[in-house]
C-alpha positions in Angstrom: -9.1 -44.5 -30.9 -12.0 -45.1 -33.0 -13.7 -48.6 -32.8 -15.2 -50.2 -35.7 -18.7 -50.6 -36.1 -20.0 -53.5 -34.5 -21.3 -56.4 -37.0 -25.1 -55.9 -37.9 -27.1 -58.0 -35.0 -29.0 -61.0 -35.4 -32.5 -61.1 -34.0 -32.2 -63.5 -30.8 -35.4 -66.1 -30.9 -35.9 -65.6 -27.1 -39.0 -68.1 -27.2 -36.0 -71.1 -28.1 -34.0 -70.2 -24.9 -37.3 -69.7 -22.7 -37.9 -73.4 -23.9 -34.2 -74.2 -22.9 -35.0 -72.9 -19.2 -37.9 -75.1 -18.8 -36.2 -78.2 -20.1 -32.9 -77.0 -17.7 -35.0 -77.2 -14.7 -36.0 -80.4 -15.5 -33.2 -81.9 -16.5 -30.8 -80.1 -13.8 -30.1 -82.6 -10.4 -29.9 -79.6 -8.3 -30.0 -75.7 -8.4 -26.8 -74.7 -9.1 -26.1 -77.0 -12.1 -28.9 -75.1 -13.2 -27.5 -71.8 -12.4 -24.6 -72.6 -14.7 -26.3 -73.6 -17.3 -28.6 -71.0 -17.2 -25.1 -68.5 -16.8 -24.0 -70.8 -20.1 -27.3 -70.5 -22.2 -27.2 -66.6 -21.0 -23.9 -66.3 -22.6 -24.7 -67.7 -25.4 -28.6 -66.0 -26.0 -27.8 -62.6 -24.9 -24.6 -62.3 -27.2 -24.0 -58.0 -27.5 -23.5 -59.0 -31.4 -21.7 -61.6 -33.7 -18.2 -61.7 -32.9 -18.3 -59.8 -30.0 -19.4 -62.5 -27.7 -20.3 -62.0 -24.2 -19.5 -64.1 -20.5 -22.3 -64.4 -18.2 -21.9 -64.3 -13.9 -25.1 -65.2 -11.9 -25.2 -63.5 -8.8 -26.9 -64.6 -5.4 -28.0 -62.5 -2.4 -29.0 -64.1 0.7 -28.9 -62.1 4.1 -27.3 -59.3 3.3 -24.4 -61.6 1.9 -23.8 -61.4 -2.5 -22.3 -65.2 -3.5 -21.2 -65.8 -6.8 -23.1 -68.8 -7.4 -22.8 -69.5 -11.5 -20.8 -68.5 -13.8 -20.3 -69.3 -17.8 -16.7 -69.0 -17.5 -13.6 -68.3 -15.8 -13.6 -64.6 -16.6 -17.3 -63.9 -15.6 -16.8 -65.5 -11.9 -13.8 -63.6 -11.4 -15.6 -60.3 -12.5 -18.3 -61.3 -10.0 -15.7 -61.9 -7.4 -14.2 -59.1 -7.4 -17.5 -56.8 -7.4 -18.1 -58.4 -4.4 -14.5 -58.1 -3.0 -15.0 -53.7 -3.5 -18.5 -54.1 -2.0 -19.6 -51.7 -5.0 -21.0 -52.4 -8.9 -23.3 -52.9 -11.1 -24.5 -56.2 -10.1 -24.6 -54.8 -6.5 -26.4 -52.0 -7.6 -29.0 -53.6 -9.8 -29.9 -56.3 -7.2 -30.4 -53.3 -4.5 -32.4 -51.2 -6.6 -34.1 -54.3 -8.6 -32.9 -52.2 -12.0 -31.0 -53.0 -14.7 -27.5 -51.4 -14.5 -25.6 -50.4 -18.0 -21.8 -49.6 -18.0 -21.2 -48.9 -21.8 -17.6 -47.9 -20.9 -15.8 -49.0 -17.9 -12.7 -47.2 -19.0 -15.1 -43.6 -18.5 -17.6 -45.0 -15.7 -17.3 -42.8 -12.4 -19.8 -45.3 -10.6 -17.8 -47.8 -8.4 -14.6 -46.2 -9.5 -12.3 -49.0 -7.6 -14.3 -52.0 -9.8 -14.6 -50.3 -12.7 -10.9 -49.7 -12.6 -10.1 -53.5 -11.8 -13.1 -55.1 -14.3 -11.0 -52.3 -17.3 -7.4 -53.6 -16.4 -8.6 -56.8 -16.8 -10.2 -56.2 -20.5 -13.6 -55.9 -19.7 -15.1 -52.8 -21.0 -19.2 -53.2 -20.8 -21.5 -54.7 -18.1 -25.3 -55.1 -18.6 -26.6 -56.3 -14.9 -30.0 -57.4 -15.0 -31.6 -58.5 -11.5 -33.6 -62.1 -11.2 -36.6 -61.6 -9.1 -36.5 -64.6 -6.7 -38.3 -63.6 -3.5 -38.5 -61.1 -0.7 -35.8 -62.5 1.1 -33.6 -63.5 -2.1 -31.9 -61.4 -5.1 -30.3 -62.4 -7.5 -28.7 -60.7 -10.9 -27.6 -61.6 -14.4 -24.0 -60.1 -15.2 -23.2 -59.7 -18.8 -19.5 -58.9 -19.6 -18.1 -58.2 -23.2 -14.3 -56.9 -24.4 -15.8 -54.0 -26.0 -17.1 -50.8 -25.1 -20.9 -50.4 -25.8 -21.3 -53.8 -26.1 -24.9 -53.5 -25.2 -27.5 -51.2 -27.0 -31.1 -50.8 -25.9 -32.2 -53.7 -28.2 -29.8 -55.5 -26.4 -31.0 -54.3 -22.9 -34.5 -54.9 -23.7 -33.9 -58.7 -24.9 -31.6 -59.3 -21.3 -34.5 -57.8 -19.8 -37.1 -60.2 -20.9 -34.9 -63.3 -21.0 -34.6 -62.3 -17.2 -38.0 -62.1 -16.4 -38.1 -65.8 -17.7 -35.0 -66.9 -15.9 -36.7 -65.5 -12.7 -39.2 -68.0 -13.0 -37.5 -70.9 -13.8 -35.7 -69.8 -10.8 -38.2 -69.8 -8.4 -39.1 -73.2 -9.6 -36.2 -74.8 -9.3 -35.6 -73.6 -5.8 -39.2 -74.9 -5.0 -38.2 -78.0 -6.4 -35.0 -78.2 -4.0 -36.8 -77.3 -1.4 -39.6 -79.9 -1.6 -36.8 -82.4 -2.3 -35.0 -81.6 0.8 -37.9 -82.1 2.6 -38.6 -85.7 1.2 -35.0 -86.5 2.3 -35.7 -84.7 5.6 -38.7 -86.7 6.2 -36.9 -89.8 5.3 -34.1 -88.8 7.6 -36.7 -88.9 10.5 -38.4 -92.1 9.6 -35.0 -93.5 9.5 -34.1 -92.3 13.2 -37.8 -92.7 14.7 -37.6 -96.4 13.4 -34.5 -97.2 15.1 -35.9 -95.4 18.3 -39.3 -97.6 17.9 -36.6 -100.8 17.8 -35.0 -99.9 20.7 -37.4 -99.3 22.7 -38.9 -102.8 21.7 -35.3 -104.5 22.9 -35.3 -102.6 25.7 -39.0 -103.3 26.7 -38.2 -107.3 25.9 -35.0 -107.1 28.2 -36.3 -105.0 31.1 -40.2 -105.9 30.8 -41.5 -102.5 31.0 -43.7 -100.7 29.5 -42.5 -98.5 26.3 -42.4 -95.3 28.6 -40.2 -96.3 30.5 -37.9 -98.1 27.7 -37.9 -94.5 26.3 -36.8 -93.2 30.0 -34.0 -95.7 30.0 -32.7 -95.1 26.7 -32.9 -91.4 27.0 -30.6 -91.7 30.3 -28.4 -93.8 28.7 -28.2 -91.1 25.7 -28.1 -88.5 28.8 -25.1 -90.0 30.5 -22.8 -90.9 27.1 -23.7 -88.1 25.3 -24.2 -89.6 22.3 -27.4 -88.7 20.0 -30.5 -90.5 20.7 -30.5 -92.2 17.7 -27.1 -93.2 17.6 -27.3 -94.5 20.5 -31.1 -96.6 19.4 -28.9 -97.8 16.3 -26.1 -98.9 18.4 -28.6 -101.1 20.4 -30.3 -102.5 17.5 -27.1 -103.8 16.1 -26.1 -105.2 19.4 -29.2 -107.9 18.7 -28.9 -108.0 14.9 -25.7 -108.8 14.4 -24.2 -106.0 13.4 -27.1 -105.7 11.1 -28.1 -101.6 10.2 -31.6 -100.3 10.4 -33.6 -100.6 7.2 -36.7 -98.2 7.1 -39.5 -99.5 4.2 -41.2 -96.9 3.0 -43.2 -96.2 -1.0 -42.0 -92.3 -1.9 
């Protein structure tokens, strides 16, 4: 059967969407509300052509183990899914080999044979995968998926390409950002538990009039012999004398 030509293509302004990543990092609470909106603003930037539009999956490999993490729709995730269900694809591929993987026609691709199969049954005829250089111990790929064969031409490549190498960064940032905020809460985490500890040990120096060495003997014992957490067991005591009052750590982030 032969297709109609596609629609003529509209120049994409790539510097607009690189602006859109740096305001979705900022704007995004954590990384993977990012991820989907980067998967959504993919989607809409990376278009094969007008009225052919395209889904977009984000795919995420962390010890040896590929996680669909974003998606722009329904029909992208479940494409992603299933690559990693057969253990095979493009995506798979294009992550191992840090390349970008074209499948112009799944209904003629001998690559993967059992996804290709599954992606055409399900009306998906090209894939562009484009990996997302994160780190050394993290990969990560775009997945473009359009209803037509030869979606993507090398126009089309070149422009995934380059809005990839952008994404990439904003990546990285935004999982430096995570990190540094899980830290903060980490830190604050331990202030909370090391204040409640201090507080004990105060009670327990008050009550047993020892020195705060041996208050931290008594109440580790004590933690020993319940086995209960250490700090559980300092909150517990601090609301025994408080009146049920929790402990508050004061601290300026």
């Amino acid at each position: 059967m032969v297709q109609e030509p596609l629609a003529p293509e509209h120049p994409l302004q790539l510097s607009e969407y690189f602006q859109d990543l740096q305001d979705l990092v900022l704007d995004s609470p954590d990384v993977e509300v990012f991820l989907n909106e980067l998967a959504t603003v993919a989607a809409e930037g990376l278009s094969a052509a007008p009225f052919v539009p395209v889904v977009c999956g984000v795919t995420l490999l962390r010890r040896k183990k590929a996680t669909t993490v974003a998606s722009s729709d329904p029909t992208a995730k479940g494409m992603d899914e299933l690559q990693n269900t057969f253990r095979e694809g493009p995506c798979l591929t294009a992550m191992g080999e840090m390349r970008s993987v074209l499948v112009p026609d799944t209904a003629q691709e001998h690559r993967w044979p059992g996804y290709v199969a599954a992606a055409a049954e399900q009306g998906i005829r090209s894939i562009l995968s484009v990996p997302l250089l994160v780190d050394d111990a993290t990969r990560a790929a775009l997945n473009l998926y359009a209803s037509r064969s030869d979606a993507f031409s090398g126009p089309h490549v070149s422009r995934a390409e380059a809005f990839a190498a952008q994404a990439s960064k904003s990546l990285r940032l935004a999982l430096k950002i995570a990190q540094l905020n899980d830290a903060r809460n980490d830190m604050a985490l331990a202030m909370q538990s090391r204040t409640a500890i201090d507080l004990a040990a105060g009670i327990v120096m008050a009550q047993n009039r020892c020195s705060q060495s041996a208050a931290m003997e008594i109440i580790k014992a004590a933690s020993n012999a319940r086995n209960i957490k250490l700090r559980e067991l300092a909150q517990s005591i601090v609301e025994s004398v408080a009146a049920g009052a929790g402990v508050t750590t004061h601290f300026d982030e």
